[in-house]
C-alpha positions in Angstrom: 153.5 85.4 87.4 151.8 86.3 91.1 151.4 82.8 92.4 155.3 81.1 93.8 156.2 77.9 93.1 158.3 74.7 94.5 160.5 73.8 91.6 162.7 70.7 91.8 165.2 69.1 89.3 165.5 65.3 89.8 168.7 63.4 88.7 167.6 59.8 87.5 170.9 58.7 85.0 174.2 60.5 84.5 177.0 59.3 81.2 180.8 60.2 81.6 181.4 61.8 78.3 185.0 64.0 76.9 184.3 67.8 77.7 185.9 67.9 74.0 182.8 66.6 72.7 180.1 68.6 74.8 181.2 71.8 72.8 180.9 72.8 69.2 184.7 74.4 69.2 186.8 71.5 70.8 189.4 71.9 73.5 191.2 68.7 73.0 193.0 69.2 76.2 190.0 68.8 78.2 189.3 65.6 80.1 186.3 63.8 81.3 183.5 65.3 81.7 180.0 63.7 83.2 176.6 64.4 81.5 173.4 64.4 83.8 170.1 63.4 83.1 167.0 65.8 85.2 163.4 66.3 85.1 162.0 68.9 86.7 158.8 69.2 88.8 156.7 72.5 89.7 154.5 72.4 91.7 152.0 74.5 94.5 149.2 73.8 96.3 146.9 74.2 93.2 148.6 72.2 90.6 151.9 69.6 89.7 153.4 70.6 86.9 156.4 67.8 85.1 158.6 69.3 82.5 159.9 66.5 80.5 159.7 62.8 81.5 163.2 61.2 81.2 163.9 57.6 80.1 163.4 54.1 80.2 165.7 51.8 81.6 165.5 49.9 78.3 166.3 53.3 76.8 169.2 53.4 79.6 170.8 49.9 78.5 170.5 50.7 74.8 172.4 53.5 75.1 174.7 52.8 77.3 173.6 55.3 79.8 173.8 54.5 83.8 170.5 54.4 85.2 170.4 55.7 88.7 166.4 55.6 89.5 163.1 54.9 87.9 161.2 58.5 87.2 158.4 57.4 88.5 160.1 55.9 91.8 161.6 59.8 92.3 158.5 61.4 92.2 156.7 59.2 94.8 159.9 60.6 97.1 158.3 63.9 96.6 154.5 62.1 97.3 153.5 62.3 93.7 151.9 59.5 92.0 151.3 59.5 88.1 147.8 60.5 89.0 149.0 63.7 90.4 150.0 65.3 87.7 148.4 68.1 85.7 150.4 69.3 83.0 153.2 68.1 81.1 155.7 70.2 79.6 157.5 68.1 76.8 160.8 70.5 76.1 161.7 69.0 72.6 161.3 64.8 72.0 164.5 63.6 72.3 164.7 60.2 73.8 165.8 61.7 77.0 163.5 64.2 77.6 160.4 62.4 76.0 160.0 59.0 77.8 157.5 57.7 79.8 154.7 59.6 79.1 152.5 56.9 79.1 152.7 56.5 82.8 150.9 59.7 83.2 147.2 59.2 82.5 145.8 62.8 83.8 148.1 65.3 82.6 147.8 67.4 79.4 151.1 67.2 77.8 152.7 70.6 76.1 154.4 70.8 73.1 155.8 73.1 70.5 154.0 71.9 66.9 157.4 72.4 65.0 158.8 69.9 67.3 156.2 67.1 66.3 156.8 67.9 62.7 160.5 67.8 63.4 160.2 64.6 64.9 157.5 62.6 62.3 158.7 64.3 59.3 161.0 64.4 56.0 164.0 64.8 58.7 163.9 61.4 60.7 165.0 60.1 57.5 168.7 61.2 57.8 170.1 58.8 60.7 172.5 61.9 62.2 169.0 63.7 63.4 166.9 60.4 63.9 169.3 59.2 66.6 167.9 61.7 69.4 164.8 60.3 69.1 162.9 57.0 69.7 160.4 55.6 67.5 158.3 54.2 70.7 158.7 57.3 72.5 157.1 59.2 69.8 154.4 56.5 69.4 153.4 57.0 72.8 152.8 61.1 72.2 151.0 60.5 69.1 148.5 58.0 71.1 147.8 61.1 73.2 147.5 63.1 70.5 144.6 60.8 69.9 143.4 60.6 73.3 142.9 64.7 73.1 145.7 64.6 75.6 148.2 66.8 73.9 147.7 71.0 73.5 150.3 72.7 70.3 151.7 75.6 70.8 153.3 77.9 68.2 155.6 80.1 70.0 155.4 81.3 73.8 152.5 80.4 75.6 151.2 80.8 79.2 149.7 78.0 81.4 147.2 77.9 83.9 149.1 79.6 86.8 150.9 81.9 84.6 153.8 79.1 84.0 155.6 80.6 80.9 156.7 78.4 77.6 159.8 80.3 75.9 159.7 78.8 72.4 164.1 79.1 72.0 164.6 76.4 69.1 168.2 76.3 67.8 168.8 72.2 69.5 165.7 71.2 67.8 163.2 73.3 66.1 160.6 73.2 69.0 162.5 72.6 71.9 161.0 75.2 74.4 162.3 76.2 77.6 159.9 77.2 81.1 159.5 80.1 82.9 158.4 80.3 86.6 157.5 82.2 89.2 159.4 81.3 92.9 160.2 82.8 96.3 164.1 84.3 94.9 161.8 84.9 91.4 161.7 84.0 88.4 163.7 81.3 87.5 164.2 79.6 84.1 164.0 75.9 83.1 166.5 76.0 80.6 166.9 72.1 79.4 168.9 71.9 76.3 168.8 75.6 75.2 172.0 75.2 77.7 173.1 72.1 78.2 176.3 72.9 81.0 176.5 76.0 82.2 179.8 76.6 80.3 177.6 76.5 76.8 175.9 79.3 78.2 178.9 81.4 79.4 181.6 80.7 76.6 179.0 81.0 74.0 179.8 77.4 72.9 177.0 75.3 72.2 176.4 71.4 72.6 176.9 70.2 69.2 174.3 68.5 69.2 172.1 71.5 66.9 169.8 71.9 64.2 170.6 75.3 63.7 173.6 77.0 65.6 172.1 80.9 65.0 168.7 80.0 67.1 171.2 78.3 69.8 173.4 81.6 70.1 170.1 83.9 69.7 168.6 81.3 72.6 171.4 82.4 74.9 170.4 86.3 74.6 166.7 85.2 75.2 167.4 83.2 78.6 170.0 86.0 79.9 166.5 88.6 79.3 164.2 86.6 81.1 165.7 86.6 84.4 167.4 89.1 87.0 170.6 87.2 86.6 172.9 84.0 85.6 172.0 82.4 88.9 168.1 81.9 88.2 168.8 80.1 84.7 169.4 76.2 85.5 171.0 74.0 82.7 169.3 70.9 81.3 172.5 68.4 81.8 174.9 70.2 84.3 176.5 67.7 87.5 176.6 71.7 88.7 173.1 71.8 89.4 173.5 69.2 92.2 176.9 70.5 93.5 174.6 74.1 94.0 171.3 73.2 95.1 170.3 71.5 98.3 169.6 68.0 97.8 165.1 67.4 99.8 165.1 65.1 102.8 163.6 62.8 101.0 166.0 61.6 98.6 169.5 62.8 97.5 169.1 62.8 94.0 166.3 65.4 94.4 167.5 69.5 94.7 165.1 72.6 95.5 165.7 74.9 92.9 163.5 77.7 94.2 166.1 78.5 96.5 169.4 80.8 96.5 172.4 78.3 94.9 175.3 77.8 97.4 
């Protein structure tokens, strides 16, 4: 992990949900609480690096979601066209994380093998597990698949540049979190191995899980791959833009490779 990288988490849709049901042990006192949408982009002067790939606005309308900016459209704020990119690191394949992909012709997309079986197997027939997902979305990665554009990986990996994959599972059975090396060091991609920063701290998951022992041994795994609480950034957190500074270049777009405030 020698070479530093720019890291960036970019906001593109946000949901007002109940705080009661972004935790598997309710608090029904608890009021509103909003649910972000983020990708995340790494990136030096070697290589671009997109973990996950967001939604659709068709995704956005179907699901009531309210859709702030196209993907795409936020990463040409940073000067990066689809072209650009290298790698793609697919977290897990829910709808919101898994979009897109087709509008990146280049980049090798990452995924954990247990997710695709997840995702096309004997489980997508129960309709409480298929809802996270979307039937195009995963037709898109298979077409990859077939275009020799996809790599498996079964457990941790490394990628070129010494980017770390944290297999973490416990959401879905491949989702993976990302490890990487910045100026304040190493900081960790967390995406839905902790949704709100509160999962994390209370040791009270999303509910949203396939099984809730991986979820509560994924929490021990991020606190030991970094120095401390503040280099671990949540997948869905309105935090994450309240602490980080928002780039010149658009204000839905905050530097993550520097202290929080």
């Amino acid at each position: 992990m020698d070479r530093q990288y720019q890291v960036y988490a970019l906001k593109y849709a946000t949901v007002v949900r109940n705080a009661a049901d972004n935790f598997l042990h309710k608090d029904a006192h608890d009021g509103p609480m909003p649910l972000d949408f983020y990708f995340w982009v790494i990136r030096d002067e070697q290589q671009i690096v997109l973990v996950d790939t967001g939604f659709s606005r068709c995704s956005a309308l179907e699901r009531n979601r309210q859709f702030l900016h196209e993907p795409v459209a936020l990463l040409a704020s940073l000067g990066i066209e689809p072209e650009h990119i290298d790698h793609i690191v697919l977290t897990h394949l829910h709808y919101d994380h898994a979009g897109n992909v087709a509008q990146f012709p280049n980049a090798t997309i990452h995924l954990q093998e247990a997710e695709m079986h997840f995702a096309t197997g004997k489980w997508m027939c129960f309709e409480n597990f298929r809802h996270f997902f979307s039937a195009d979305d995963i037709t898109q990665v298979i077409r990859k698949v077939y275009a020799d554009k996809v790599q498996f990986h079964d457990g941790n990996a490394t990628l070129p540049g010494g980017i770390e994959l944290i297999r973490i599972g416990g959401h879905t059975p491949g989702l993976q979190a990302v490890r990487v090396n910045t100026g304040r060091g190493p900081i960790v991609l967390a995406s839905d191995a902790m949704h709100y920063y509160r999962n994390f701290t209370t040791n009270n998951p999303f509910p949203a899980i396939v099984d809730v022992t991986e979820m509560l041994q994924g929490y021990r795994t991020l606190r030991r791959l970094v120095p401390s609480d503040d280099h671990l950034i949540p997948g869905h957190d309105p935090l994450v833009a309240a602490l980080y500074p928002c780039v010149q270049t658009h204000s839905s777009i905050f530097r993550l490779d520097v202290t929080p405030g």
